[in-house]
N, C-alpha and C positions, 0 to 999 in steps of 0.2 A: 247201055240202053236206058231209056226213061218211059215208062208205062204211067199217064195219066190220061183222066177221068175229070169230067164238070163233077160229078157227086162223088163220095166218099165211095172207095172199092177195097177189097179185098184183095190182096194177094201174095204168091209166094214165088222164091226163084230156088229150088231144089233139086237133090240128085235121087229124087223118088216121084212115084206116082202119085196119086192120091186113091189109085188102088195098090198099090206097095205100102201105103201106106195106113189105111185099113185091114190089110190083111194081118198084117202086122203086131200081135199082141205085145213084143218086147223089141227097143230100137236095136239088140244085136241078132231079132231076127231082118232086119233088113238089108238089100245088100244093094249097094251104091252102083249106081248108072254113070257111065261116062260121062252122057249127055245132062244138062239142065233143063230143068221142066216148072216151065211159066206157064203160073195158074192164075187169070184175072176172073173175080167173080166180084157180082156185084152187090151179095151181102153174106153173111155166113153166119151160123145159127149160133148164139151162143151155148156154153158146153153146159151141159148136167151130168148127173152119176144116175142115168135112167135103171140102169141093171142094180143097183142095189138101194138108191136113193131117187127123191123126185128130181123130174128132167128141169132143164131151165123156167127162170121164171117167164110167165108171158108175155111181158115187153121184151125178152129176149129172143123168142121164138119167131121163127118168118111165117108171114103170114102167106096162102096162096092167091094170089092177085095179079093183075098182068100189071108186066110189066116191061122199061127198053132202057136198055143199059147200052152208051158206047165208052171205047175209048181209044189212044193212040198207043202206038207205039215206035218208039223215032228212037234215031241215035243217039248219043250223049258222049259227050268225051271234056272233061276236066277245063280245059279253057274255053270252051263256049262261056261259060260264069255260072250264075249259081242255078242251081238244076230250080231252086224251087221258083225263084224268079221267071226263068225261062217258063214253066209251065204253066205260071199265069199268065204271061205273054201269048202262049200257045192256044190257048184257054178263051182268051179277050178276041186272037184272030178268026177263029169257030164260030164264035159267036156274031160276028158281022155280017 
């Protein structure tokens, strides 16, 4: 599968939640999911050590503002050619 986005996105293809994954203090407390879990987000905060040191700097920090996030998601399969190709193709037809 191919998950793009016109702007830069976030995301992840995992055998956890992303509340498995906060709950989570140590990765052998976690315990694996059959299924895959596609997380597309459209920005994501950079990290700090809030609890014992200062949190991220402020150009890292999301600001609260509106905003509109799209994106697709389509099939992929190895001889279509090259994924990154195709998604500016993809990308360029949206746009018309």
């Amino acid at each position: 599968m191919m998950v793009t986005a016109d702007n830069l996105m976030n995301f992840s293809a995992l055998h956890y939640t992303p509340l498995d994954l906060g709950k989570a203090n140590h990765p052998y407390e976690l315990t694996r999911r059959k299924k895959t879990i596609l997380t597309v987000d459209m920005q994501h905060c950079g990290l700090g050590g809030g609890s014992c040191c200062p949190g991220p700097m402020g150009k890292y920090q999301l600001k609260t503002e509106k905003a509109t996030f799209s994106f697709s998601i389509r099939p992929y399969h190895g001889n279509m050619g090259n994924m990154e190709d195709i998604s500016k193709m993809n990308s360029a037809i949206k746009k018309k």
